[in-house]
PyMOL Python script that loads the backbone (N, CA, C, O; Angstrom):
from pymol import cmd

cmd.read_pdbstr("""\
ATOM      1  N   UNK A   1       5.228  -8.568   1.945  1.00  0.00           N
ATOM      2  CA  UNK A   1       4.485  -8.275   0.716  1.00  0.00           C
ATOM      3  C   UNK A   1       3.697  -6.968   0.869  1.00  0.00           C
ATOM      4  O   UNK A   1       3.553  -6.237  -0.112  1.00  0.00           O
ATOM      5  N   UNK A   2       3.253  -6.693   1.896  1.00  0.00           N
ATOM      6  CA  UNK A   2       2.115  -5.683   2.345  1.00  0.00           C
ATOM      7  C   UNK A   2       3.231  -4.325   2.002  1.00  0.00           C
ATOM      8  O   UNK A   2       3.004  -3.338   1.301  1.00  0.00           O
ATOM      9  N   UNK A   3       4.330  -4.634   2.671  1.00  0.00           N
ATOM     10  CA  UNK A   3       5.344  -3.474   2.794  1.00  0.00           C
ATOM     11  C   UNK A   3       5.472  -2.915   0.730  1.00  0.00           C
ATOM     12  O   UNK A   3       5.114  -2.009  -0.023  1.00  0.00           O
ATOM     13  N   UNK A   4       5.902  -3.656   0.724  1.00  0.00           N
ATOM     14  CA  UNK A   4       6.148  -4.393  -0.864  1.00  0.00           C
ATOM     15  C   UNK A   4       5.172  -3.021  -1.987  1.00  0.00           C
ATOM     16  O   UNK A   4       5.558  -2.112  -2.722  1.00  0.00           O
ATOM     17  N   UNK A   5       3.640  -3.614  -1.521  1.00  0.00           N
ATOM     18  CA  UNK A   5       2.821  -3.036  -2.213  1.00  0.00           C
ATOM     19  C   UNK A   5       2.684  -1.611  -1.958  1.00  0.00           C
ATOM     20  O   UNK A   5       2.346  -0.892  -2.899  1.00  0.00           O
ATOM     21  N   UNK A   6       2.955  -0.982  -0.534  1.00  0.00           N
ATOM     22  CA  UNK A   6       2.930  -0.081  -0.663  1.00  0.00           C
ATOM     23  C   UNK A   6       3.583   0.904  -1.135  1.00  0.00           C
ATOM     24  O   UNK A   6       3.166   1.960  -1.611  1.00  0.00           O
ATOM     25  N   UNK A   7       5.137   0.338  -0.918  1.00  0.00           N
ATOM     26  CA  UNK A   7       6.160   1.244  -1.592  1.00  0.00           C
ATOM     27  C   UNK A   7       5.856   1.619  -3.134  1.00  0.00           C
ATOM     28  O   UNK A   7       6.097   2.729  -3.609  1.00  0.00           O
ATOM     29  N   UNK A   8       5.218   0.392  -3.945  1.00  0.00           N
ATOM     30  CA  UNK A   8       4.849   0.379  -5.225  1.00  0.00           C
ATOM     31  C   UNK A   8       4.006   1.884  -5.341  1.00  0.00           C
ATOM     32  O   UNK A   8       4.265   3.022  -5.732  1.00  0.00           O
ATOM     33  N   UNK A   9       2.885   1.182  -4.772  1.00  0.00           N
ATOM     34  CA  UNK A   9       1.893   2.265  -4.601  1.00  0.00           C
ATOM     35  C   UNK A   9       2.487   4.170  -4.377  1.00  0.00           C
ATOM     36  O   UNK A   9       2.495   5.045  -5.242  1.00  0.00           O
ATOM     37  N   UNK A  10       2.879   4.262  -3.044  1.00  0.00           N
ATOM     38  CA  UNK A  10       3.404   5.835  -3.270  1.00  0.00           C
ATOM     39  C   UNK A  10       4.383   6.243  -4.288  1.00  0.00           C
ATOM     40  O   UNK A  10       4.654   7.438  -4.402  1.00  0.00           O
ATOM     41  N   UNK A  11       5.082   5.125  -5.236  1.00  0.00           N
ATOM     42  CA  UNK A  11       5.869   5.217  -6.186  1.00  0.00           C
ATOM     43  C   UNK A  11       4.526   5.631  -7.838  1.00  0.00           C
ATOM     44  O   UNK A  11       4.630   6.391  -8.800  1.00  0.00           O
ATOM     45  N   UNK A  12       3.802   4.991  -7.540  1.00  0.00           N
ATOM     46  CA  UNK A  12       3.059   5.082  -8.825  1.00  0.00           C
ATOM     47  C   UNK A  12       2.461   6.914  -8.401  1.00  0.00           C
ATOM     48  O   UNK A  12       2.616   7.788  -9.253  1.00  0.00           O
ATOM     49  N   UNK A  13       1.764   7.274  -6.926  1.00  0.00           N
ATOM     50  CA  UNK A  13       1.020   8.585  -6.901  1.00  0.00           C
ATOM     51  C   UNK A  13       2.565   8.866  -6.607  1.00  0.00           C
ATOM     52  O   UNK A  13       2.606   7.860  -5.899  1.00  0.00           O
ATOM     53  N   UNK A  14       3.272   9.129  -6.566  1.00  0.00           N
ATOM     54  CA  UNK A  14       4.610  10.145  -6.706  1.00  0.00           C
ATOM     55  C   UNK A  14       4.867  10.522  -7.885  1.00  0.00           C
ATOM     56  O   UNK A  14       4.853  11.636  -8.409  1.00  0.00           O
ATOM     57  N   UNK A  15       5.170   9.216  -8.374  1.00  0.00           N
ATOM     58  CA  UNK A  15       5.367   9.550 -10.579  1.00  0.00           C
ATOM     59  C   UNK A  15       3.854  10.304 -10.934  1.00  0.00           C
ATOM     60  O   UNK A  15       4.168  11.238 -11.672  1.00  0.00           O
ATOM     61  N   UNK A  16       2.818  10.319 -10.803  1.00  0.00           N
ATOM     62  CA  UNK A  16       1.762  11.395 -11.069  1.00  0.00           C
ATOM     63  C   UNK A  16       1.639  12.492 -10.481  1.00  0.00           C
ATOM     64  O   UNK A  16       0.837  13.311 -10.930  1.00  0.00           O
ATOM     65  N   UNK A  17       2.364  12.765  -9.391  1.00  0.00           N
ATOM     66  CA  UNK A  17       2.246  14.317  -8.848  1.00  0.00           C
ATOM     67  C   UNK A  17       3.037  14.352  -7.925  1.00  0.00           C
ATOM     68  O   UNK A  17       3.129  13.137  -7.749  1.00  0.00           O
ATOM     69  N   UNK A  18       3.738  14.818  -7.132  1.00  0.00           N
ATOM     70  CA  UNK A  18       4.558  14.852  -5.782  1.00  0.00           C
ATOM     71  C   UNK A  18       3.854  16.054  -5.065  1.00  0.00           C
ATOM     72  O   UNK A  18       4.559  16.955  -4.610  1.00  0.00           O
ATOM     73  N   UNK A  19       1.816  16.124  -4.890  1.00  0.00           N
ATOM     74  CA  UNK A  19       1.319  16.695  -4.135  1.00  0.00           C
ATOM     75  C   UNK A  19       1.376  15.845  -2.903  1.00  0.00           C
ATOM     76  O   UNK A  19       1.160  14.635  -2.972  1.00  0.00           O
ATOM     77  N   UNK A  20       1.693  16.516  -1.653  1.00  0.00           N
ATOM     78  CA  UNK A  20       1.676  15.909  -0.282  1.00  0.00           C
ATOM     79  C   UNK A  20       0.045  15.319  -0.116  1.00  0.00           C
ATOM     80  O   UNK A  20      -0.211  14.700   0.917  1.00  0.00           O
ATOM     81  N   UNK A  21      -0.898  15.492  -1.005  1.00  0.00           N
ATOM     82  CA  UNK A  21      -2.224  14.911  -0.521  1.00  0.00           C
ATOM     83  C   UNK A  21      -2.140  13.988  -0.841  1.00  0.00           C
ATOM     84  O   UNK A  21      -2.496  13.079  -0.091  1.00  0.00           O
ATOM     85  N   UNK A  22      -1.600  13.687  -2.191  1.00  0.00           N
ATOM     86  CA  UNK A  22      -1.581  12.474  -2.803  1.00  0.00           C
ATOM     87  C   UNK A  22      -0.647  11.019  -1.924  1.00  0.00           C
ATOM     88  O   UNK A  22      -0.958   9.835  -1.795  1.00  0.00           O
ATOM     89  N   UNK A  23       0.667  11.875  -1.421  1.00  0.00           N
ATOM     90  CA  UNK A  23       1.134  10.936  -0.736  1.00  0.00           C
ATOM     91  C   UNK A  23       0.872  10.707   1.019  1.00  0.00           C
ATOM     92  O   UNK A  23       1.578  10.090   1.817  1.00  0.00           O
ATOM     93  N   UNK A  24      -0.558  11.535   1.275  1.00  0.00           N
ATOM     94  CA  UNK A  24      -0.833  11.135   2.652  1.00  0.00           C
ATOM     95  C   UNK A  24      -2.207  10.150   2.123  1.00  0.00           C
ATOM     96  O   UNK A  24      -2.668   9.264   2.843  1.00  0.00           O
ATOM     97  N   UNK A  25      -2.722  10.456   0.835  1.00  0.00           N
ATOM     98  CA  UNK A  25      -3.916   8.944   0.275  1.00  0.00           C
ATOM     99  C   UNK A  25      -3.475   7.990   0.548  1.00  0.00           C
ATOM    100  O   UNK A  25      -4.005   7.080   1.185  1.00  0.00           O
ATOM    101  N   UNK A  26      -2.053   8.060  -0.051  1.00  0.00           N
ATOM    102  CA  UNK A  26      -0.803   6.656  -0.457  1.00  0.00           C
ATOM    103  C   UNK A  26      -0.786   6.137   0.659  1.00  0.00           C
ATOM    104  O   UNK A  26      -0.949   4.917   0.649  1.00  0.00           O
ATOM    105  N   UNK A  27      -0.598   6.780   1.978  1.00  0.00           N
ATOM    106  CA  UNK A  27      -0.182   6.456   3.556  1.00  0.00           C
ATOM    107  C   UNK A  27      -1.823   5.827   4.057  1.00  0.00           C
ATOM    108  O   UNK A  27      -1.955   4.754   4.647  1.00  0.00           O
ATOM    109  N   UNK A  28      -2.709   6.527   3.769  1.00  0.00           N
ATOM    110  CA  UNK A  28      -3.779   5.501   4.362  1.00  0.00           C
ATOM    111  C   UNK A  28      -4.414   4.229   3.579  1.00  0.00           C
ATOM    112  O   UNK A  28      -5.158   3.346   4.006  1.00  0.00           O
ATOM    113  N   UNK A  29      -3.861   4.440   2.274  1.00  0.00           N
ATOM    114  CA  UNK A  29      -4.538   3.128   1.301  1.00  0.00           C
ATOM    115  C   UNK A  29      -3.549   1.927   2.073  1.00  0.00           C
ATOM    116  O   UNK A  29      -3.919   0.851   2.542  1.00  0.00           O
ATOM    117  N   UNK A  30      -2.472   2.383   2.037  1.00  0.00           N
ATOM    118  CA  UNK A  30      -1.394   1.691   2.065  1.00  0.00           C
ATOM    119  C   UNK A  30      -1.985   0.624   4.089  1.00  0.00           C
ATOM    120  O   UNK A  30      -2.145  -0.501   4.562  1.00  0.00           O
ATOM    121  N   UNK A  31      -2.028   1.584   4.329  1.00  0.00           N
ATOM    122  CA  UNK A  31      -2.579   0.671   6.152  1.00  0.00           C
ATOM    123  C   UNK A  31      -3.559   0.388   5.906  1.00  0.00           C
ATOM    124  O   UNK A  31      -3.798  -0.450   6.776  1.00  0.00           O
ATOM    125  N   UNK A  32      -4.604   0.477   5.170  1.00  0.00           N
ATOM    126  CA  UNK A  32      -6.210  -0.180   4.995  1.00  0.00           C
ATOM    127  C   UNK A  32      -5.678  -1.339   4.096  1.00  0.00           C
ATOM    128  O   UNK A  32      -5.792  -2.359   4.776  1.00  0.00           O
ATOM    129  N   UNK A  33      -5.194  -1.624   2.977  1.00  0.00           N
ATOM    130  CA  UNK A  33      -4.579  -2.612   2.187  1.00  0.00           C
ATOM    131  C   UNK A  33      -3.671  -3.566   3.136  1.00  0.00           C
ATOM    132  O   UNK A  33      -4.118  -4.707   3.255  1.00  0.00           O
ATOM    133  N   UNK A  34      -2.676  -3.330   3.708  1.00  0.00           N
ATOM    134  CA  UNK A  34      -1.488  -4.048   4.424  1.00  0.00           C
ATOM    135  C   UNK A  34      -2.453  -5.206   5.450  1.00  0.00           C
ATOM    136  O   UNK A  34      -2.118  -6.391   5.470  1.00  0.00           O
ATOM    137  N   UNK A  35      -3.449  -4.795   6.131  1.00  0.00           N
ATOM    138  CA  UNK A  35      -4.025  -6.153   6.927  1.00  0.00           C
ATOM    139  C   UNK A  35      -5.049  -7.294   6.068  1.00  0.00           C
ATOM    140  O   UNK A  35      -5.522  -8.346   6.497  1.00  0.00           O
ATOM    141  N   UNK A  36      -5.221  -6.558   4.467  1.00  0.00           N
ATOM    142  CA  UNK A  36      -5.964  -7.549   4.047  1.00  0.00           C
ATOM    143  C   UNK A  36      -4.923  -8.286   3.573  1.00  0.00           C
ATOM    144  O   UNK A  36      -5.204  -9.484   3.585  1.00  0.00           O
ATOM    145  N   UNK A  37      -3.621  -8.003   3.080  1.00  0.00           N
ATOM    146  CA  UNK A  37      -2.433  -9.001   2.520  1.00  0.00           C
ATOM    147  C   UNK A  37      -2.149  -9.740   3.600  1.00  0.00           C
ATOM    148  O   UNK A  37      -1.889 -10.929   3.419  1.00  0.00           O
ATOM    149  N   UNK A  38      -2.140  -9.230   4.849  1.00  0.00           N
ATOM    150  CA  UNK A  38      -1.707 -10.470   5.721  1.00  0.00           C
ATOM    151  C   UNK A  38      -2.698 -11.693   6.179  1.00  0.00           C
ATOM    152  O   UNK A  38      -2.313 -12.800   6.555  1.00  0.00           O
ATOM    153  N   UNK A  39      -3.945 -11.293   6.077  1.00  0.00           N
ATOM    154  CA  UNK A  39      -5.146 -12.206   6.087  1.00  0.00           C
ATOM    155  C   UNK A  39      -4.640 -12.634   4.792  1.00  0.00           C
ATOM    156  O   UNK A  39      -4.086 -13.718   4.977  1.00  0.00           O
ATOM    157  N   UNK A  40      -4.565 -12.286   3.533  1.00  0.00           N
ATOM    158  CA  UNK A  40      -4.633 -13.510   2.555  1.00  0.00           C
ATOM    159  C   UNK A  40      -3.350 -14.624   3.021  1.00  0.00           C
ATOM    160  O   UNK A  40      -3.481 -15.831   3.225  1.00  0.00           O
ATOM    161  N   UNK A  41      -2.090 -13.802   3.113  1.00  0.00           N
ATOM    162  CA  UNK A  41      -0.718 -14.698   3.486  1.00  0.00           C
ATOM    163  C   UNK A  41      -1.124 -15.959   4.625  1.00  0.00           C
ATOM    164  O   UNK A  41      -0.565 -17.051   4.724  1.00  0.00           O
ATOM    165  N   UNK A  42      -1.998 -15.560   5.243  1.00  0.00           N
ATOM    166  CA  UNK A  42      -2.783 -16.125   6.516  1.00  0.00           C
ATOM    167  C   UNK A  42      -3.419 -17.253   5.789  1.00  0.00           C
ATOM    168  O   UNK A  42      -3.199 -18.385   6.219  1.00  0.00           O
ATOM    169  N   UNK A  43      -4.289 -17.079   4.592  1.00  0.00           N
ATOM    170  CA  UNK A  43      -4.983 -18.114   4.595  1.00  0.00           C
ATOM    171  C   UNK A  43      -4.461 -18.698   3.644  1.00  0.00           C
ATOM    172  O   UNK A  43      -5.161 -19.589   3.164  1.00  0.00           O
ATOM    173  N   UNK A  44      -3.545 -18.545   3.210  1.00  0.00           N
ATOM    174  CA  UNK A  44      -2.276 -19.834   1.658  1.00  0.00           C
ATOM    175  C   UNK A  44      -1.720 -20.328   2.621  1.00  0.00           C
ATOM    176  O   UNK A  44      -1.443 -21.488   2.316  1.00  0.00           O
ATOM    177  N   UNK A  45      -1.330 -20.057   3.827  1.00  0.00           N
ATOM    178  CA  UNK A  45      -0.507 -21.230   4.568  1.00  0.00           C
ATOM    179  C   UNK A  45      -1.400 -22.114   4.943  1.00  0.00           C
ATOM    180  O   UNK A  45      -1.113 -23.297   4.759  1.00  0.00           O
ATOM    181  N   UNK A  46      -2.635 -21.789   5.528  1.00  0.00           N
ATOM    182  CA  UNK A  46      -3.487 -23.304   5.753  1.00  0.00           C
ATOM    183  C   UNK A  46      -4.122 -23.591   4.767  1.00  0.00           C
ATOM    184  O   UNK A  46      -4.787 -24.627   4.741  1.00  0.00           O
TER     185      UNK A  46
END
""", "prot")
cmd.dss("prot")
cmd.show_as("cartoon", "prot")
cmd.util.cbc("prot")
cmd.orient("prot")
């Protein structure tokens, strides 16, 4: 899912600009976001 969201994500700042800043934001939102999806996936199984 984490993977999931991010692809979304550099897809949405790509369709608004294809500045390389925008898609190195995309690259760190994307790893600050990805460990809170796995803590949630973490806590629906128990």
């Amino acid at each position: 899912m984490g993977k999931c969201f991010h692809k979304m994500l550099e897809r949405v700042l790509l369709s608004t600009s294809s500045n390389l800043l925008q898609l190195q934001l995309c690259q760190t939102l994307g790893a600050q976001i990805q460990p809170l999806f796995i803590q949630c996936q973490s806590r629906q199984k128990l």
